[in-house]
C-alpha positions as CSV (number, residue, x, y, z in Angstrom):
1,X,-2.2,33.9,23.6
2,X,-1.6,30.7,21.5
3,X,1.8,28.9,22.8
4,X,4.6,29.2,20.1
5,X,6.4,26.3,20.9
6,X,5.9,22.8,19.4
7,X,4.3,20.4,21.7
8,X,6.3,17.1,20.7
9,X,9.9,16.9,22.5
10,X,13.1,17.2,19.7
11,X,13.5,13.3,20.8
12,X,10.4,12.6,19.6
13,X,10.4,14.0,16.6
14,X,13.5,12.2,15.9
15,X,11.9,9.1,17.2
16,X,9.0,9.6,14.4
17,X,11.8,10.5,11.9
18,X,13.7,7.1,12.2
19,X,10.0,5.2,12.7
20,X,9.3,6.4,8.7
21,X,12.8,5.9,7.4
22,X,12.6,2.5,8.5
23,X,8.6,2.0,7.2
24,X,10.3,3.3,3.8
25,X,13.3,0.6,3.5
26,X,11.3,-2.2,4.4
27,X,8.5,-1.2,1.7
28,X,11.3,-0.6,-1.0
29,X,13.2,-4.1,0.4
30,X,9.5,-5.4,-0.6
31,X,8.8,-3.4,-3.7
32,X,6.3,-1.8,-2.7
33,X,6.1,1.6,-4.4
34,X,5.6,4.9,-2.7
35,X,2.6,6.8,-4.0
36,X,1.4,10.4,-3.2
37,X,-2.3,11.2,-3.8
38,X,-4.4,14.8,-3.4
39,X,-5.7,15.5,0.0
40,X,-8.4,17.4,-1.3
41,X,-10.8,15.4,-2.5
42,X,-14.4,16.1,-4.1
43,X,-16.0,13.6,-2.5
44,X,-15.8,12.1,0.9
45,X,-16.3,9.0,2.8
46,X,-20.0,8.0,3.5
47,X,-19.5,6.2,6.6
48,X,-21.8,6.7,9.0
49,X,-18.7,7.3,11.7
50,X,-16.6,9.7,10.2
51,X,-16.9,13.3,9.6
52,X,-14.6,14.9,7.1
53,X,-13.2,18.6,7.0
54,X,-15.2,20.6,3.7
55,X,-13.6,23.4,2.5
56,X,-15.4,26.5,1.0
57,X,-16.1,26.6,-2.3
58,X,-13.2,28.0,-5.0
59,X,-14.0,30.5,-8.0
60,X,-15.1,28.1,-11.1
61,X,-12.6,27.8,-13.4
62,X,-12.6,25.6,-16.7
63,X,-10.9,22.3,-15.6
64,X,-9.8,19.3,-18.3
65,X,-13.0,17.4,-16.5
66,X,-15.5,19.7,-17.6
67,X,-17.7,22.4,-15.3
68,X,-18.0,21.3,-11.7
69,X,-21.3,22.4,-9.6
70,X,-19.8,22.0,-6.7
71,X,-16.3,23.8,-6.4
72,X,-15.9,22.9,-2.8
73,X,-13.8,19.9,-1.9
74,X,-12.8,17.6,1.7
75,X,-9.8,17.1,3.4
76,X,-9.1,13.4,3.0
77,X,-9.9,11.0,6.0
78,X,-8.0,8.6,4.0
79,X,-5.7,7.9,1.0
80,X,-8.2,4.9,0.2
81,X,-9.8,6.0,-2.2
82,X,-6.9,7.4,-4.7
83,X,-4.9,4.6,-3.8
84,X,-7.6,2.2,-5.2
85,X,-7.6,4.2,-8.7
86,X,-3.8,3.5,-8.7
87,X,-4.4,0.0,-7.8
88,X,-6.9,-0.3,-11.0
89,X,-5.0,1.5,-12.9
90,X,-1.5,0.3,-12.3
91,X,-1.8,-3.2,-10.2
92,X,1.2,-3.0,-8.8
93,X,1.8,-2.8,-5.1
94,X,2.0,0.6,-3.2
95,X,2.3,2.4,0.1
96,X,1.8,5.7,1.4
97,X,2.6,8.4,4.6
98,X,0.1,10.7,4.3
99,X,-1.6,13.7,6.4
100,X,-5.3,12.6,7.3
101,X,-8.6,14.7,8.4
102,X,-11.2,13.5,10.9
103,X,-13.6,16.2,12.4
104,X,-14.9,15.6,15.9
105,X,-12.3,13.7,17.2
106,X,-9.8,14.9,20.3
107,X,-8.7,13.4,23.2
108,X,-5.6,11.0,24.1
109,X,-5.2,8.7,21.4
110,X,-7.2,11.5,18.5
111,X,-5.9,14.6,17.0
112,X,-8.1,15.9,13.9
113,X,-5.2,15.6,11.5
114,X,-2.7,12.8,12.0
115,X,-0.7,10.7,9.7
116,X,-1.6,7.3,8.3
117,X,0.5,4.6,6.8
118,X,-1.3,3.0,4.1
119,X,-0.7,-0.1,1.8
120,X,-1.8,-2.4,-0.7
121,X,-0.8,-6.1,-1.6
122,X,-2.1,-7.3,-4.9
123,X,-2.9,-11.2,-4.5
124,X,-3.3,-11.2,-0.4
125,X,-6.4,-11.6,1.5
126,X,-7.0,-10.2,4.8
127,X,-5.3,-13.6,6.3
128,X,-1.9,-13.0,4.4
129,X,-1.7,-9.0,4.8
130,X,-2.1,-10.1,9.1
131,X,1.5,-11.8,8.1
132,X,2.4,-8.9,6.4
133,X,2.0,-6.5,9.4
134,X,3.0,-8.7,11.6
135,X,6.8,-8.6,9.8
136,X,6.8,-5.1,9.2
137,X,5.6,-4.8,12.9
138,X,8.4,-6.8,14.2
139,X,11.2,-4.9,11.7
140,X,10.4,-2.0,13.9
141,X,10.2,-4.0,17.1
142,X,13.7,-5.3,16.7
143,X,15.1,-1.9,15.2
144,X,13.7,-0.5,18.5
145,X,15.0,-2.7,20.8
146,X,11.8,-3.6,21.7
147,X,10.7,-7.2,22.8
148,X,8.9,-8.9,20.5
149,X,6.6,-11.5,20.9
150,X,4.6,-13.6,18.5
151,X,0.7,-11.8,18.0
152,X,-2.6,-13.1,19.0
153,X,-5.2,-14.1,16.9
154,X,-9.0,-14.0,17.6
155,X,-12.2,-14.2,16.0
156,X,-14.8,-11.8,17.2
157,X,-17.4,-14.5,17.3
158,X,-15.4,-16.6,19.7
159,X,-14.5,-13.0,21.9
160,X,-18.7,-12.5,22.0
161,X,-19.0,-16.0,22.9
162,X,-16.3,-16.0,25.8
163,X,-18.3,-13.1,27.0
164,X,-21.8,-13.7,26.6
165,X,-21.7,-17.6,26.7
166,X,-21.7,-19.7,23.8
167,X,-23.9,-19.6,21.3
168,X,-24.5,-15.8,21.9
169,X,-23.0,-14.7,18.9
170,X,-25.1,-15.2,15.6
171,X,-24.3,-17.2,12.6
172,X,-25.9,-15.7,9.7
173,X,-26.0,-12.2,8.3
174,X,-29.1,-11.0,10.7
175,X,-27.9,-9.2,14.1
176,X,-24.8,-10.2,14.7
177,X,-25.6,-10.5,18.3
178,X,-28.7,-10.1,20.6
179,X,-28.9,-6.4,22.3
180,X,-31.1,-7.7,24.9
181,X,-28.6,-10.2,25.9
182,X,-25.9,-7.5,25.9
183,X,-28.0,-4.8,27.8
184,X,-28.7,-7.7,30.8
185,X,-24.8,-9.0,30.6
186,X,-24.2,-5.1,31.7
187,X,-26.6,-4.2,34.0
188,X,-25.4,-7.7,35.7
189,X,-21.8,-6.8,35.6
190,X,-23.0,-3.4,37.1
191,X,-22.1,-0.9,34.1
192,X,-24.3,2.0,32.4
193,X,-26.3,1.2,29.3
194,X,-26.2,4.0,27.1
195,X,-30.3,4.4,25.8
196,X,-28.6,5.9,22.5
197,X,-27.8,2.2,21.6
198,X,-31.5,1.1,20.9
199,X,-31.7,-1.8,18.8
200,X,-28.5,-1.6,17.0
201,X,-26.6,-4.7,16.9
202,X,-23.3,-2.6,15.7
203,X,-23.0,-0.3,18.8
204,X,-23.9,-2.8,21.0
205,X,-20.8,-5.2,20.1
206,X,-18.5,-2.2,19.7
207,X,-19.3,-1.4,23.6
208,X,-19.4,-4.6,24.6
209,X,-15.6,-5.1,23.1
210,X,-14.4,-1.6,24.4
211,X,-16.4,-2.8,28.0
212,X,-15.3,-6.3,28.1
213,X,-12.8,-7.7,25.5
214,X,-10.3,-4.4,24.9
215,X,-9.1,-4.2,28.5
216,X,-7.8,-7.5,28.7
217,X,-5.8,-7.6,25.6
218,X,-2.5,-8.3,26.3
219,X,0.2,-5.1,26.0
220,X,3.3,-7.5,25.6
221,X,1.9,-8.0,22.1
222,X,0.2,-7.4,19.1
223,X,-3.6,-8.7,18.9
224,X,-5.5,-9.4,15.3
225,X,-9.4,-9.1,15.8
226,X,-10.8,-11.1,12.4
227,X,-14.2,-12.2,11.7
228,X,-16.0,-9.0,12.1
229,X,-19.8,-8.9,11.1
230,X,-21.0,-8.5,7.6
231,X,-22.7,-5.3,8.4
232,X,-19.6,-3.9,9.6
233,X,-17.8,-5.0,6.1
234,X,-17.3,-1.3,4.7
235,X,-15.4,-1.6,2.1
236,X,-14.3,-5.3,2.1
237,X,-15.1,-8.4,1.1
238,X,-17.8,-11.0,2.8
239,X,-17.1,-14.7,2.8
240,X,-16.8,-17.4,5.3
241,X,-14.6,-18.4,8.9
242,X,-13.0,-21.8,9.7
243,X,-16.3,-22.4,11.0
244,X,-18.7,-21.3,8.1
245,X,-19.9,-18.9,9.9
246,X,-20.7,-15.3,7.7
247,X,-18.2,-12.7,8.2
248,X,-16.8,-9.3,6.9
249,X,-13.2,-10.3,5.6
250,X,-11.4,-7.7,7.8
251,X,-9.1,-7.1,10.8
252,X,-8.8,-4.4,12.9
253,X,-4.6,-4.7,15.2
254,X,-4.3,-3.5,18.8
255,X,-1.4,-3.4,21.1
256,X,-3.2,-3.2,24.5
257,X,-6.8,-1.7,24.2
258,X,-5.2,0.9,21.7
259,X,-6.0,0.0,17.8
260,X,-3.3,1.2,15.6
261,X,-4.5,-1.2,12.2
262,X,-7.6,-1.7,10.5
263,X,-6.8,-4.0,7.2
264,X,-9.5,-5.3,4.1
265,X,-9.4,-8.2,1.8
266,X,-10.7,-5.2,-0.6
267,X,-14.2,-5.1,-1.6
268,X,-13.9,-5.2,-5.8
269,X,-17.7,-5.6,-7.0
270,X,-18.6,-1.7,-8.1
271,X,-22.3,-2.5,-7.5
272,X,-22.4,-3.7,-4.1
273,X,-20.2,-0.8,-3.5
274,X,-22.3,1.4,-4.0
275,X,-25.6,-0.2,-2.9
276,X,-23.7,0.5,0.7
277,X,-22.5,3.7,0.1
278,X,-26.0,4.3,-0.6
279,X,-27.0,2.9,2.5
280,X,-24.4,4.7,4.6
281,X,-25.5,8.2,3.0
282,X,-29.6,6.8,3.7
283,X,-28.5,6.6,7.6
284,X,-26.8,10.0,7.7
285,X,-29.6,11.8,6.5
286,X,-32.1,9.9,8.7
287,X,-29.5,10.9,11.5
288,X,-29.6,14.5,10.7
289,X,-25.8,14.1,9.1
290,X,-24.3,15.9,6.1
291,X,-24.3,13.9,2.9
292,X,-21.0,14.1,1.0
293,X,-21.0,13.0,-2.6
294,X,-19.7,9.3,-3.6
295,X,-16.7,9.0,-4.8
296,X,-17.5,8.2,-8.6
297,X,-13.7,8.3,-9.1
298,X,-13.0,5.0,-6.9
299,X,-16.7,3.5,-8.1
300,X,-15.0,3.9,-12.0
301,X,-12.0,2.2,-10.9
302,X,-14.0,-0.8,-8.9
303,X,-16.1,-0.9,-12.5
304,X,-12.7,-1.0,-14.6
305,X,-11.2,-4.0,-12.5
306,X,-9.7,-3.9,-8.9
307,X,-7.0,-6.3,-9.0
308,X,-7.8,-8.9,-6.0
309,X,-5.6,-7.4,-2.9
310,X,-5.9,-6.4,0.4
311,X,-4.8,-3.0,2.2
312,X,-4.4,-2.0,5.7
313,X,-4.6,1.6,7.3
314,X,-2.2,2.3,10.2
315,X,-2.0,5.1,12.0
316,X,1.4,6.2,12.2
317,X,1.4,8.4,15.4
318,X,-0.6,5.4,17.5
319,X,2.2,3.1,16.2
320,X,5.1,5.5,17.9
321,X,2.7,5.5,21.0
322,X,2.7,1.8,20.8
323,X,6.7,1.2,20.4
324,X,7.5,3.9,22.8
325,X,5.0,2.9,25.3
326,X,3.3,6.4,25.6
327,X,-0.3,7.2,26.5
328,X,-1.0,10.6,24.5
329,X,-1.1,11.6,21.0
330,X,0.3,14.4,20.9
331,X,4.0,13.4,22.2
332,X,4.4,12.9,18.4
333,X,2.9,15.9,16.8
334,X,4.8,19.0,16.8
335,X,1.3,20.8,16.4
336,X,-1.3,19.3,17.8
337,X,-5.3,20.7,17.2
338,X,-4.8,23.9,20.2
339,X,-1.8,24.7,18.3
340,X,-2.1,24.7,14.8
């Protein structure tokens, strides 16, 4: 028999309560407008590490767009895409709490649906919307009575380098790093090499920062990760570090080992938006991996005129683990996954 009772504590609940109402005066204090946009979506992200939720399909009924083939639709893995219609549509800057769907992931810091804090700046790079956590970040600190220190800042080029030795991290828009050189760096340091990796350059640095980097991050503080490589640029913009080196313009923001942020200087150029959705969907099929349809919606908007901005995805349950100082997901979710 299925428990009844809510997993989260009354306290905790009330703790998530007073973490939103605060989120939602700081974004008016900033006039940032509160948006709400469908969760059913008929397309889905193409990224080759995420799975979305597909419904079945609904009766066909006649809609204002015209007969549909497809009547099925997903459960949003993120407000992205909507928001960036708004964005195109509106230019103004805008926020929203919203429920978000990832299938196939469960465990401490996972629940399949959880809730994401998302927001846009129009006229901020990736470098000014780091400030612009960081202050909303320390609002909640202080409201908290938390201790606040100042956050860290690092390029992942440097973080291969410290690990590796320098030079081991590439400069141009080839592998970002050499997998040979990581496989020997583990097998000297006496850790497993997963033969899934093969030759590709992007799981090899991911386990090599979860292995080597994440760990020692310190807890006291909030910790920026910039200067990803171009092939892990998604949906943001490529251009240059201090050091001219080729980068993705993108931050991912971690308390400890635990990433609550992942932020964009906002990819705007509908063509090379879709030459990698493209690509995304050409390595899902060649895995064996469902092929949602692209997002036409958000590829019309990029094609009308994305006002320069940049956004940042947080998700809102790993930010109460971060302020409370709690290890599991599901202190903050009245229903978690077993119990829904």
């Amino acid at each position: 028999m299925t428990p009844w009772e809510p997993r989260a504590p009354l306290e905790r609940l009330r703790f998530v309560a007073s973490l939103r109402a605060v989120i939602r005066a700081w974004m008016s204090a900033e006039n940032v407008l509160e948006v709400t946009t469908p969760v059913l979506s008929r397309a889905a992200p193409a990224d080759l590490h995420l799975d979305a939720f597909r419904t079945a399909p609904l009766p066909s009924t006649p809609t204002d767009d015209g007969p549909s083939t497809d009547r099925s639709r997903w459960l949003q893995t993120s407000p992205e895409y909507p928001m960036k219609r708004l964005l195109a549509a509106h230019g103004v800057d805008i926020h929203q709490i919203a429920p978000v769907f990832r299938a196939g992931e469960r465990g401490a810091r996972h629940n399949p649906e959880f809730t994401m804090l998302e927001w846009y700046r129009i006229g901020m790079d990736h470098n000014a919307l780091m400030d612009d956590v960081a202050a909303l970040f320390e609002t909640l600190w202080r409201r908290f009575d938390r201790p606040w220190h100042s956050p860290e800042r690092h390029g992942v080029h440097d973080l291969v380098n410290e690990v590796l030795g320098a030079g081991a991290a590439a400069t141009d828009r080839g592998p970002f790093l050499d997998v040979v050189q990581v496989r020997a760096h583990f097998l000297a340091e006496g850790r497993s090499w997963p033969a899934s990796i093969g030759d590709d350059a992007d799981a090899a640095l991911d386990l090599l920062l979860d292995e080597f980097v994440l760990p020692r991050l310190p807890r006291d503080r909030l910790t920026f990760l910039h200067g990803w490589p171009p092939s892990q640029a998604a949906l943001a913009r490529l251009g240059k570090d201090a050091a001219g080196r080729d980068v993705a313009e993108r931050f991912e923001v971690y308390r400890g080992a635990l990433e609550i942020g992942n932020g964009y200087h906002e990819l705007a150029d509908a063509d090379e938006q879709r030459a990698r959705f493209e690509q995304e969907l050409a390595r899902r099929r060649a895995g064996g991996r469902e092929t949602p349809p692209l997002d036409e919606g958000l590829l019309g908007a990029l094609a009308a005129g994305l006002p320069d901005c940049a956004g940042v995805a947080v998700g809102l349950d790993r930010l109460a683990m971060a302020l409370a100082d709690v290890t599991h997901i599901d202190e903050f979710i009245a229903f978690p996954f077993e119990r829904a």
